[in-house]
C-alpha positions in Angstrom: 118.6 79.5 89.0 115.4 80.1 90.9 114.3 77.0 91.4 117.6 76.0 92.6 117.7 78.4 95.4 114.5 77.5 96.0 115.4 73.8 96.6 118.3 74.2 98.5 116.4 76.8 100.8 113.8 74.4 101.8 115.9 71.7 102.4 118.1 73.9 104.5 115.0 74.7 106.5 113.6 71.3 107.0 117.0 70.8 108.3 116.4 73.0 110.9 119.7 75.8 109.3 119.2 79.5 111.0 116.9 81.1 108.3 120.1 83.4 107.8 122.6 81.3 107.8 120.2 79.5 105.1 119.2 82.4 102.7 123.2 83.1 102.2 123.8 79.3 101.2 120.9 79.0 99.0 121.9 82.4 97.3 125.6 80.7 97.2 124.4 77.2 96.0 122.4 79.8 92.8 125.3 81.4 91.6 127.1 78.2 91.6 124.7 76.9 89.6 124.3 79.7 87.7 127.8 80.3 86.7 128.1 83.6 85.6 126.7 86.0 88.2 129.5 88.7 89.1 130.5 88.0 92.6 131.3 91.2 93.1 127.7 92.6 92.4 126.8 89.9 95.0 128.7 91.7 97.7 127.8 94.9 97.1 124.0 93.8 97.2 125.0 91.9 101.1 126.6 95.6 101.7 124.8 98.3 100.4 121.5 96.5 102.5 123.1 97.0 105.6 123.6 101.1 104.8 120.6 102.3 105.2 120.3 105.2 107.4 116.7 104.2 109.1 118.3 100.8 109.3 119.6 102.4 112.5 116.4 102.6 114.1 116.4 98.6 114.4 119.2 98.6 117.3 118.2 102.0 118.7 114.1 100.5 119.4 115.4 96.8 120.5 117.4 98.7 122.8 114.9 100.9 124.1 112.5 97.9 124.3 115.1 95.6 126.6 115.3 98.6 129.0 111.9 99.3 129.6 110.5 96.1 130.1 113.6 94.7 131.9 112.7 97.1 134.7 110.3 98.6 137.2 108.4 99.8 134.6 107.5 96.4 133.2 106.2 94.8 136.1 104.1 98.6 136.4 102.6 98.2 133.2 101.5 94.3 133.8 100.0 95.1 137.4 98.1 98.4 135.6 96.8 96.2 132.7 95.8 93.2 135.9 94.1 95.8 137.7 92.1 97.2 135.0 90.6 93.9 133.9 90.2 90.9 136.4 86.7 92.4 138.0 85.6 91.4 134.4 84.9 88.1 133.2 87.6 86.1 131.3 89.9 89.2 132.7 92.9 87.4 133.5 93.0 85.8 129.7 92.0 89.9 129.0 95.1 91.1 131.0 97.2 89.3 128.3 95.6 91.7 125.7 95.7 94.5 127.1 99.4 94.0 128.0 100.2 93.2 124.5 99.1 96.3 123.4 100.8 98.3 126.4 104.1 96.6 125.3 103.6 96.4 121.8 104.7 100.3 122.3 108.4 98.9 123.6 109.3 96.0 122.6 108.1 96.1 118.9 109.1 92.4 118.6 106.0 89.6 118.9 108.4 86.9 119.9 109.7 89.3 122.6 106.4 89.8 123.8 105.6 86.4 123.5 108.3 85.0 126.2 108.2 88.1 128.5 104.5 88.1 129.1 104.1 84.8 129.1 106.5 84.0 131.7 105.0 85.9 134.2 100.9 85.7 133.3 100.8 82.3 131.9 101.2 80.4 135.4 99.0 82.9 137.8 96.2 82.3 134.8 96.7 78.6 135.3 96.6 79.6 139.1 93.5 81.2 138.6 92.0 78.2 137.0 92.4 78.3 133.8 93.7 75.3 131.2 97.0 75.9 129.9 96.2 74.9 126.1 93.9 78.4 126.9 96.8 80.9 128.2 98.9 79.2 125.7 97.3 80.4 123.1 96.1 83.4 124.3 99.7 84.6 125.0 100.5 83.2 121.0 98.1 85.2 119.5 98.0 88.3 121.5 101.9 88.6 120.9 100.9 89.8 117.7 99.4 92.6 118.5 102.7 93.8 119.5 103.9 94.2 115.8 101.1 96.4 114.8 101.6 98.9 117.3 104.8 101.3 116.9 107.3 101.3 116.9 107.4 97.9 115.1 110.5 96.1 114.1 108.7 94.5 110.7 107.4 97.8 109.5 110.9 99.1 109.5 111.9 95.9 107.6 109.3 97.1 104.9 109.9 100.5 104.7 113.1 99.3 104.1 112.3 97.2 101.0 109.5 99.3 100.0 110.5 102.6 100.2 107.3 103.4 101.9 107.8 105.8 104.8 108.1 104.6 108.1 106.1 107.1 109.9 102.9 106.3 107.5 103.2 102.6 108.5 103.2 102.9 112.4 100.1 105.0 112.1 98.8 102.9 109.7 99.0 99.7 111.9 97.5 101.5 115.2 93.4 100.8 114.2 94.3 97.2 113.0 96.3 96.6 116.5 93.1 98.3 118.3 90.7 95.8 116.3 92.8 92.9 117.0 92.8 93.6 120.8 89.2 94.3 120.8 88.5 91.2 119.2 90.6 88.9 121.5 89.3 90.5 124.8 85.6 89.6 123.1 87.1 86.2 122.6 88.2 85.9 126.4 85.6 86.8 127.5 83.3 84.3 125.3 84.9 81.4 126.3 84.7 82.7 129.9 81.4 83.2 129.5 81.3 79.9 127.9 82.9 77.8 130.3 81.4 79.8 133.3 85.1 80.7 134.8 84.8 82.4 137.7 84.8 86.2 137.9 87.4 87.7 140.4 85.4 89.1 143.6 88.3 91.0 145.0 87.0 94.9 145.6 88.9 97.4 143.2 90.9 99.8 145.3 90.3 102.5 143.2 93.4 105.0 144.4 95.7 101.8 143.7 94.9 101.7 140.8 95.0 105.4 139.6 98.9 105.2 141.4 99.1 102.3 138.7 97.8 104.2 136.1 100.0 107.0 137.1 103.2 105.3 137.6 103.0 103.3 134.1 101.8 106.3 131.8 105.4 107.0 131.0 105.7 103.2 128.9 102.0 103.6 127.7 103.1 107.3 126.2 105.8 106.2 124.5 104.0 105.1 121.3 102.2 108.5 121.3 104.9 110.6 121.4 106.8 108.6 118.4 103.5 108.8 116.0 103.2 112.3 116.7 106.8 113.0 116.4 107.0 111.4 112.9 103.7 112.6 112.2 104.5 116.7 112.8 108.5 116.3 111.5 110.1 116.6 114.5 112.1 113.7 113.9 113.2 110.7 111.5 112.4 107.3 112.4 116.0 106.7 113.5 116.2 110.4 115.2 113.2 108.9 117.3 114.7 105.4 118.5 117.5 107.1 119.4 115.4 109.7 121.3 113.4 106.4 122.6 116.4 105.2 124.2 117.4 108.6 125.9 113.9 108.8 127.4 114.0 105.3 128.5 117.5 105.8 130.2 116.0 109.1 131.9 112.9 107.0 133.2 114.9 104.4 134.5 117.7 106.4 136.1 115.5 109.1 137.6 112.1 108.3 137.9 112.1 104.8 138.6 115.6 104.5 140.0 116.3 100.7 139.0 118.8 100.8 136.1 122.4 99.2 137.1 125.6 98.5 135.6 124.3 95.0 135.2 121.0 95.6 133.4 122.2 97.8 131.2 124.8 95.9 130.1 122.4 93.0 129.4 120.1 95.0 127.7 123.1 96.3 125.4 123.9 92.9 124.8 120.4 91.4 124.1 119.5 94.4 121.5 123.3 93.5 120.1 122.9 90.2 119.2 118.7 90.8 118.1 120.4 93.3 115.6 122.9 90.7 114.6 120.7 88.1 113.5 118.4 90.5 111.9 121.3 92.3 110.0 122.3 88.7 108.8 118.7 87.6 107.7 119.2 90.9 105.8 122.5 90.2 104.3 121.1 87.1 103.0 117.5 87.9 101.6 119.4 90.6 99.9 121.2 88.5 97.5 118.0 86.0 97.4 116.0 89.6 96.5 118.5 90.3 94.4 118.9 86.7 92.2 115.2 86.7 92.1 115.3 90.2 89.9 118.1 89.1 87.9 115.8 85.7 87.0 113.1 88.2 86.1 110.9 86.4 88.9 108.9 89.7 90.3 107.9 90.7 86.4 107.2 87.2 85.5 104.6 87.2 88.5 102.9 90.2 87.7 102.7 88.5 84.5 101.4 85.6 85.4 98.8 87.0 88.3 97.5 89.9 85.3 97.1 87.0 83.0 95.0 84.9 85.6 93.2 86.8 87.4 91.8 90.3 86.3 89.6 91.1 88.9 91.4 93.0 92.0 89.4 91.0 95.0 90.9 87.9 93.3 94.0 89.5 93.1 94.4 90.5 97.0 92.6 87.1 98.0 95.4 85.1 96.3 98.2 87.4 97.7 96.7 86.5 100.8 96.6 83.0 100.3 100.3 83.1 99.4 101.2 85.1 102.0 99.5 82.9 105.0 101.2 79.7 103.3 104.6 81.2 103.2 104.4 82.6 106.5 103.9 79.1 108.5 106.9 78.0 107.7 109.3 81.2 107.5 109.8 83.6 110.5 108.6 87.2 109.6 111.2 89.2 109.0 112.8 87.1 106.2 109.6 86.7 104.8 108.8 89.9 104.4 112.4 90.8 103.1 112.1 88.2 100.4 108.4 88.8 100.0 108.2 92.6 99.6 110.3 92.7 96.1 108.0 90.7 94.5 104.5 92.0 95.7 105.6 96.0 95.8 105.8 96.2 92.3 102.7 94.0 91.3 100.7 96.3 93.8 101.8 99.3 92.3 100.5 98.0 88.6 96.9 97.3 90.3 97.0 100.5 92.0 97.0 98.7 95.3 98.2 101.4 98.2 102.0 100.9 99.1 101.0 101.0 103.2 98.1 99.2 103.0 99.5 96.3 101.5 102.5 96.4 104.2 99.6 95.9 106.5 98.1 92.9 104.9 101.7 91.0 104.8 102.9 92.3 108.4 99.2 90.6 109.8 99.3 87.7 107.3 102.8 86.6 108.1 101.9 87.5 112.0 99.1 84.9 111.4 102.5 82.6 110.2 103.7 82.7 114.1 101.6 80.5 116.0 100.0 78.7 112.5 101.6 75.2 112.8 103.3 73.6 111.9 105.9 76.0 112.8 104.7 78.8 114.8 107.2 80.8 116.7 104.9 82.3 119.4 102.9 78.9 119.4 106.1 76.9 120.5 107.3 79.5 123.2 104.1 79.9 124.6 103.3 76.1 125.3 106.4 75.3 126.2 105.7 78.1 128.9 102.6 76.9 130.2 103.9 73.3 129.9 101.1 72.0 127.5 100.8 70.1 124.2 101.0 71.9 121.0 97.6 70.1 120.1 96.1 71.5 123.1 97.2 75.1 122.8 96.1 74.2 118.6 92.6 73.4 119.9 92.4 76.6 121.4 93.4 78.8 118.7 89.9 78.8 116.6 88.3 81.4 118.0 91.4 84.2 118.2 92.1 82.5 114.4 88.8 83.5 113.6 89.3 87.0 114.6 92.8 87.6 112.9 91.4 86.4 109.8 88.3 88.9 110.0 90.4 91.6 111.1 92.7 90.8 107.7 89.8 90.8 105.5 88.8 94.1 106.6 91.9 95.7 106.2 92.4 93.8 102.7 89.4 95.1 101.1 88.7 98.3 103.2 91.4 101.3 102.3 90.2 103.5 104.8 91.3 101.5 107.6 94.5 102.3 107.0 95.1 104.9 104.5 94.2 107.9 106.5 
C-alpha cells in the first residue's frame, strides 16, 4: 500500500498536481489498492485534523501578517531596515536581512516574504549596481529567516503533529533566525567586499532615522510581545493570533490611519484562501499520515535506522540527509505534515529533544525552498529580478554555506535551542 501511494504521489507531482490536491489522490489511489481500509476511518482522519483548537492560530497570524505589511507600516519597517544599513558595505544586499527578520515577526510565511520584499528591494539593488543573479538569491535565502522567527506558520504545523508546545518552538527558533541573519549580512558584505561595490556616501540624518525607528517599533514589537505572552501564560497560541490581529487593526486604524474598506477586505481574502490551501494540504497528509501508520511504516523505520546505525551523530546526520532530499522537491508544510509522524517517534526512542528536532526539519526543509530543482523562494525571486535560475544558483554558495553551518550547530548542539 505504501509504495503505491508513494508512486502515485510522485507521479502526481512531476505532473505538476497542487501538493493537496495530490496527497488526497495518492491516499485514494492506496485504499483502492488496498481494499479493505474502512472509508469511514478515512474521513474521520481528513476531519478530526482540521479540529484542532491551536489550528485556529493559522488564519488568525496570516491575517494579522496581510494587514501589517499591506500598509504604512510595511513600507516603515523597509525604509528603517534601508536606513540602518546602506552606510555599510554590501548594505543594500544587508537591508534584505535585516527586513527578513523585521517581517519574519508578521508574516510568518517565507514565500510571503519572499514576493513582498522582493518586489520592492530587488530592482533599487539592481539600481544600485548590483547583479540580479545576487538580489535574487539574496531575497531566496533570506526569506527563510522569516520561518524561524514567531510567530511561524510551520512551527504551528509541527506542534500540531507533534504535540510539542507552540510557545517552546517560537522561542526555540529565535537564536537560529539571529544566526542565520548574522551569517548572511557577513555573506553580503564579503562579496561586497569581494567585488569592491560601492559603499553609499549619502550622510545619515540621524533624527530621520530615530522617527524611523520610532514609527516602526510597533511591527518590530510584535514578535516580543507574543514570546513573552506565551512564555508568562498570558495567552494560548490561538488566544495570541487573535490578540495579533486586534493590535494590528488598532495600529492601522489609529496610529497609522491607512486601513480601508478595500484593504481590509483584501487582506481577509488573501489570509482566506492561504488558510484554504493549508487546511487542504492538511486534510490530505492526514490520511497519507494515517495509511503510513496503518502499514506500520514509522516502527518499521525506527527499526530499520536502530538496526543500521547505532551511533546518534549518524543517526541525526542521516535524518538530515533525508530531510534536505525530501524537501527539494516538496513545499514545507506538506513535508513536515507527512514527515513529523515518522521522525517524532524515532526521536523520542534516541532520546532526541521533541523542539529541537522541529528545528532541524523547519531549517532543513527551509533549505528545500530555493534548493533546485524546485525551490519556491528560488523561482519567485528570479523571476522578480528578471534573471536565470542558473545565475541566481551560482550565487547561492556562499548563503548555502551558511544555512548548512547554522543546521549543524543546531543538530548537534542542544543548547541552542533547548533553553
Amino acid at each position: 500500500m505504501t509504495l503505491a501511494l508513494v508512486l502515485v504521489f510522485t507521479l502526481l507531482m512531476i505532473l505538476a498536481i497542487p501538493v493537496g490536491h495530490a496527497l488526497v489522490i495518492a491516499g485514494a489511489a492506496a485504499i483502492l489498492y488496498k481494499g479493505f481500509v474502512p472509508l469511514m476511518v478515512v474521513t474521520q482522519q481528513m476531519f478530526d485534523q482540521t479540529q484542532s483548537f491551536p489550528m485556529l492560530a493559522l488564519p488568525f497570524f496570516m491575517l494579522a501578517g496581510s494587514l501589517m505589511m499591506g500598509g504604512r507600516l510595511g513600507q516603515e519597517l523597509l525604509d528603517f531596515a534601508s536606513a540602518g544599513m546602506k552606510r555599510y558595505r554590501g548594505g543594500e544586499l544587508s537591508t534584505t536581512v535585516v527586513a527578513s527578520v523585521a517581517f519574519g515577526g508578521v508574516s510568518g510565511s517565507a514565500v510571503a516574504n519572499a514576493s513582498a520584499l522582493g518586489s520592492i528591494l530587488i530592482p533599487w539593488q539592481k539600481k544600485r549596481g548590483y547583479p540580479g543573479g545576487l538580489c535574487a538569491a539574496n531575497n531566496a535565502t533570506s526569506a527563510v529567516i522569516d520561518i524561524l522567527i514567531p510567530p511561524s506558520i510551520p512551527m504551528i504545523l509541527y506542534a500540531l503533529v507533534s504535540g510539542v508546545s507552540v510557545a517552546d518552538l517560537f522561542v526555540a527558533g529565535v537564536v537560529p533566525g539571529l544566526m542565520m541573519a548574522g551569517g548572511f549580512i557577513f555573506v553580503c558584505w564579503w562579496i561586497a567586499r569581494r567585488r569592491d561595490y560601492p559603499v553609499s556616501t549619502e550622510p545619515r540624518d540621524h533624527a530621520a532615522f530615530l522617527r524611523l525607528a520610532l514609527r516602526s517599533s510597533p511591527a518590530i514589537m510584535l514578535p516580543i510581545l507574543i514570546i513573552v505572552g506565551l512564555r508568562m501564560g498570558f495567552a494560548t497560541p490561538t488566544e495570541m493570533a487573535v490578540l495579533s490581529v486586534i493590535y494590528s487593526l488598532v495600529l492601522s486604524l489609529t496610529l497609522y490611519r491607512d486601513l480601508d474598506w478595500a484593504r481590509f477586505r483584501s487582506a481577509m481574502i488573501e489570509a482566506g484562501v492561504a488558510t484554504g490551501v493549508v487546511m487542504l494540504v492538511i486534510m490530505g497528509s492526514a490520511v497519507v499520515a494515517w495509511l503510513l501508520t496503518f502499514d506500520q511504516v514509522p516502527v518499521k523505520f525506527a527499526l530499520w535506522v536502530a538496526d543500521n546505525f547505532n551511533n546518534p551523530i549518524l543517526i541525526l546526520m542521516v535524518l538530515n540527509v533525508l530531510m534536505l532530499i525530501v524537501g527539494m522537491p516538496l513545499d514545507l508544510p506538506p513535508a513536515i505534515l507527512l514527515l513529523g509522524p515518522i521522525f517524532v517517534p524515532l526521536a523520542a526512542t534516541m532520546g532526541i529533544d521533541p523542539v529541537q528536532l522541529g528545528l532541524i526539519m523547519i531549517i532543513n526543509l527551509g533549505i528545500g525552498l530555493y534548493t533546485p530543482p524546485i525551490g519556491t523562494t528560488l523561482f519567485i525571486s528570479s523571476s522578480i529580478a528578471r534573471a536565470s535560475l542558473a545565475d541566481t544558483t551560482k550565487e547561492l554558495g556562499p548563503f548555502f554555506a551558511v544555512a548548512m553551518i547554522v543546521l549543524l550547530l543546531i543538530t548537534y548542539v542542544p543548547a541552542l535551542t533547548i533553553y
